[in-house]
C-alpha positions as a Markdown table, in Angstrom:
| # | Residue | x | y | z |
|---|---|---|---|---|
| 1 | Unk | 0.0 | -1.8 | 25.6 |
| 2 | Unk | 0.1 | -2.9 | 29.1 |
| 3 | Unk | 2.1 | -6.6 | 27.5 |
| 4 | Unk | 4.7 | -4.0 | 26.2 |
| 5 | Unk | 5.3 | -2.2 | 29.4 |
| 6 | Unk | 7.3 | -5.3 | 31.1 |
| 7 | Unk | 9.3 | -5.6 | 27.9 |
| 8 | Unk | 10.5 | -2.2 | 27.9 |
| 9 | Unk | 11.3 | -2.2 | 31.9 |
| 10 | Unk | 13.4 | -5.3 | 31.1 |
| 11 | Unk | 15.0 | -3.8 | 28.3 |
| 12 | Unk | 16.3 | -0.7 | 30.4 |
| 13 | Unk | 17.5 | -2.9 | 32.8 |
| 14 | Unk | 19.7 | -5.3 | 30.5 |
| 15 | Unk | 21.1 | -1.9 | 28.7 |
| 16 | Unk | 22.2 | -0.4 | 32.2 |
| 17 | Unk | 23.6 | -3.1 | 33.7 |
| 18 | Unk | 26.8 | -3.2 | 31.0 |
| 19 | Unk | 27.0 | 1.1 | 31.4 |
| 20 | Unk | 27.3 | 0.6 | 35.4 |
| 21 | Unk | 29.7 | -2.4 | 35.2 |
| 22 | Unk | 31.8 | -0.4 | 32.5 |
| 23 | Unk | 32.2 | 2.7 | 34.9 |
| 24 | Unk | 33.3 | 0.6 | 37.6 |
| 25 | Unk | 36.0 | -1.0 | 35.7 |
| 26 | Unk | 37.3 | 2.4 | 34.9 |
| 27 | Unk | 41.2 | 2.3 | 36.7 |
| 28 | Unk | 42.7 | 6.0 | 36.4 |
| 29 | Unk | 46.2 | 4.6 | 37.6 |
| 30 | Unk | 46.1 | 2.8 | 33.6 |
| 31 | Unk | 44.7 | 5.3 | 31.9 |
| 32 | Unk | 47.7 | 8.0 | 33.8 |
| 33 | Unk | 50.7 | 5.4 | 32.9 |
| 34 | Unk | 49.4 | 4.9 | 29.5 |
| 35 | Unk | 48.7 | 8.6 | 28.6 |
| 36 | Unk | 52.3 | 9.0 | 30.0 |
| 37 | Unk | 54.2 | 5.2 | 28.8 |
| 38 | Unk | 57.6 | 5.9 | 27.6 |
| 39 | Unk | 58.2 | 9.5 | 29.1 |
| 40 | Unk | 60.1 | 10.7 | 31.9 |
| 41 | Unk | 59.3 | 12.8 | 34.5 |
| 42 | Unk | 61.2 | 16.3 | 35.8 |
| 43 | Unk | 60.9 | 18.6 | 38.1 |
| 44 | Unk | 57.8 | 20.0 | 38.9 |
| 45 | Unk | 57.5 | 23.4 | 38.4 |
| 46 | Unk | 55.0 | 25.8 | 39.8 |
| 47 | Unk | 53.4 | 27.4 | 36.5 |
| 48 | Unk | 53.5 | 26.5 | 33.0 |
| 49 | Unk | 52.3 | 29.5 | 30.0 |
| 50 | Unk | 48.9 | 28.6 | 29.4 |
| 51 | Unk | 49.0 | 30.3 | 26.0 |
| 52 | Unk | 51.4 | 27.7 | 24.7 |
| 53 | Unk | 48.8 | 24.6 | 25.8 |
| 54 | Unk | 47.1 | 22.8 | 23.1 |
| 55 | Unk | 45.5 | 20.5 | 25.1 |
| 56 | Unk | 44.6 | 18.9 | 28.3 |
| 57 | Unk | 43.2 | 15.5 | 29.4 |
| 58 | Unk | 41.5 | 14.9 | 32.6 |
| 59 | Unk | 42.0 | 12.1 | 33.9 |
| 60 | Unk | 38.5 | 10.7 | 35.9 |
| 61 | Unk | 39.5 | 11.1 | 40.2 |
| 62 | Unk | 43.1 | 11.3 | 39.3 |
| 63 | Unk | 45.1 | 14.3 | 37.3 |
| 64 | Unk | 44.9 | 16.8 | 34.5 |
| 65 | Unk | 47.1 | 16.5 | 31.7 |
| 66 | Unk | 48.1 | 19.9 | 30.1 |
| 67 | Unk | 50.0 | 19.5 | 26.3 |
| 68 | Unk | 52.4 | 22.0 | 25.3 |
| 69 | Unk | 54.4 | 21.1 | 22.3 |
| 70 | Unk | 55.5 | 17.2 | 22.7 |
| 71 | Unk | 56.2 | 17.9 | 26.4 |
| 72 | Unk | 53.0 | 16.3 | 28.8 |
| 73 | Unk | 52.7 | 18.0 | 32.5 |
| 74 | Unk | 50.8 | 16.6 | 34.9 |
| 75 | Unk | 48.8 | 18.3 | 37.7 |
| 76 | Unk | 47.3 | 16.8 | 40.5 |
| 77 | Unk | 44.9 | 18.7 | 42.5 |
| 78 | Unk | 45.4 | 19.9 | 45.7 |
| 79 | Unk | 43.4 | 18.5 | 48.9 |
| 80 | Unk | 40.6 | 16.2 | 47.6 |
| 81 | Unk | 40.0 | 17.9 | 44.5 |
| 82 | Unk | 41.1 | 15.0 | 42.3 |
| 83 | Unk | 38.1 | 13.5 | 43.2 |
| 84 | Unk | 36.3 | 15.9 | 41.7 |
| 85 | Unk | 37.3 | 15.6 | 38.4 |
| 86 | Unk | 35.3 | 14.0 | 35.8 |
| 87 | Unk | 36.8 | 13.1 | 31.8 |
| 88 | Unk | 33.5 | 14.7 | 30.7 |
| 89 | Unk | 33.7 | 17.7 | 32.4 |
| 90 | Unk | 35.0 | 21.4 | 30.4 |
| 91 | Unk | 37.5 | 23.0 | 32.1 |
| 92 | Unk | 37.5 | 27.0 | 32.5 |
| 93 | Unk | 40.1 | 28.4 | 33.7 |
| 94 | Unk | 40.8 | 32.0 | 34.8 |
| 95 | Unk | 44.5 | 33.5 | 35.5 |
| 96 | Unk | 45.8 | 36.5 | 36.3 |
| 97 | Unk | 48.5 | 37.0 | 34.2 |
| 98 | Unk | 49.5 | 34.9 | 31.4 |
| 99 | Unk | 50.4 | 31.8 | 33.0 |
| 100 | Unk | 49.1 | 28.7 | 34.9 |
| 101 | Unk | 49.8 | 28.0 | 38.5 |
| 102 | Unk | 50.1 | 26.0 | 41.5 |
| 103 | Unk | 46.7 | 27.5 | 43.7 |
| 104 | Unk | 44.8 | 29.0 | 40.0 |
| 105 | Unk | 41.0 | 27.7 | 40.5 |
| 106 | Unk | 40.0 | 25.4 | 37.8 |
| 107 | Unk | 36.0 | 25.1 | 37.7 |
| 108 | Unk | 34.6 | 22.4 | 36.2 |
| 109 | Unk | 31.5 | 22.2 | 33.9 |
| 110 | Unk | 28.9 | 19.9 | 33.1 |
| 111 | Unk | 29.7 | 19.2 | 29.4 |
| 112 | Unk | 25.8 | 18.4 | 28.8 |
| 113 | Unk | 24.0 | 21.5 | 30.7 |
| 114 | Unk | 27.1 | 23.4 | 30.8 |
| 115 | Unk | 26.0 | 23.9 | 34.6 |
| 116 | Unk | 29.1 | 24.9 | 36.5 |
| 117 | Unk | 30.0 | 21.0 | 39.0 |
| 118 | Unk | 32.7 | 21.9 | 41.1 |
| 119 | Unk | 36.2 | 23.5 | 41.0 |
| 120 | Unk | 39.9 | 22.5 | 41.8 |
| 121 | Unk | 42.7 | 24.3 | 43.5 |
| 122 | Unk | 45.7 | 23.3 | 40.9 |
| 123 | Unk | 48.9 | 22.1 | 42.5 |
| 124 | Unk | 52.5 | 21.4 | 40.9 |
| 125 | Unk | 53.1 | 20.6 | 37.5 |
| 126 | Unk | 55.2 | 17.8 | 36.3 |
| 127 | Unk | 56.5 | 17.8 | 33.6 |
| 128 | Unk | 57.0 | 14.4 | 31.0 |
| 129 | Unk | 59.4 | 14.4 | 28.0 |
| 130 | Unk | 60.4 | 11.5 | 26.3 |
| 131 | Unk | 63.8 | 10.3 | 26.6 |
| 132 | Unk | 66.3 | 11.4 | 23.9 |
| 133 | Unk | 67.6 | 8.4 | 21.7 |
| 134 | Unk | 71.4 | 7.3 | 22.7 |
């Protein structure tokens, strides 16, 4: 038992060391202009109808991406809360009324306890469209 014990300890080592390497490659900036390649942006607007999203993406330290219809808008939060955000973390978000604005409170979520992490305080949304063809 005891010649299996420095195997193991070795073993946990070599399997971390590519996981933390990994995360510190990790470049938001790419992952935003990819998620938004080929799109243009408008003028951001202050709430979007959060019935009509079918998705959102966050993207690690950087932005949430909401998805309604083809159209992408991007929402950076205010202060230093995109820092806080994390592209494993659920999203819950509460409104009053039926839309999605600058200042709603976005709190974040653990996805593996489901332990509330942090919130954000949204700011404007920008919206992407791609380019119609000439």
């Amino acid at each position: 038992m005891r010649n299996v014990l420095p195997f193991i300890a070795a073993a946990a080592v070599t399997l971390a060391a590519p996981a933390a390497g990994a995360a510190s490659r990790y470049d938001a900036d790419a992952e935003l202009q990819k998620a938004l390649a080929g799109r243009v942006a408008g003028k951001p607007i202050n709430c979007i109808p959060l019935s009509s999203v079918t998705g959102n993406t966050i993207v690690t330290g950087r932005a949430i991406i909401y998805r309604i219809g083809s159209r992408l808008y991007v929402n950076q939060p205010r202060g230093d809360g995109a820092k806080r955000l994390n592209r494993d973390d659920i999203l819950v978000t509460r409104t009053v009324g039926t839309d999605l604005c600058r200042l709603d409170v976005v709190q974040l979520l653990d996805r593996t306890s489901r332990i509330p992490r942090s919130f954000v305080s949204l700011g404007q949304f920008v919206p992407y469209t791609k380019p119609k063809a000439s």
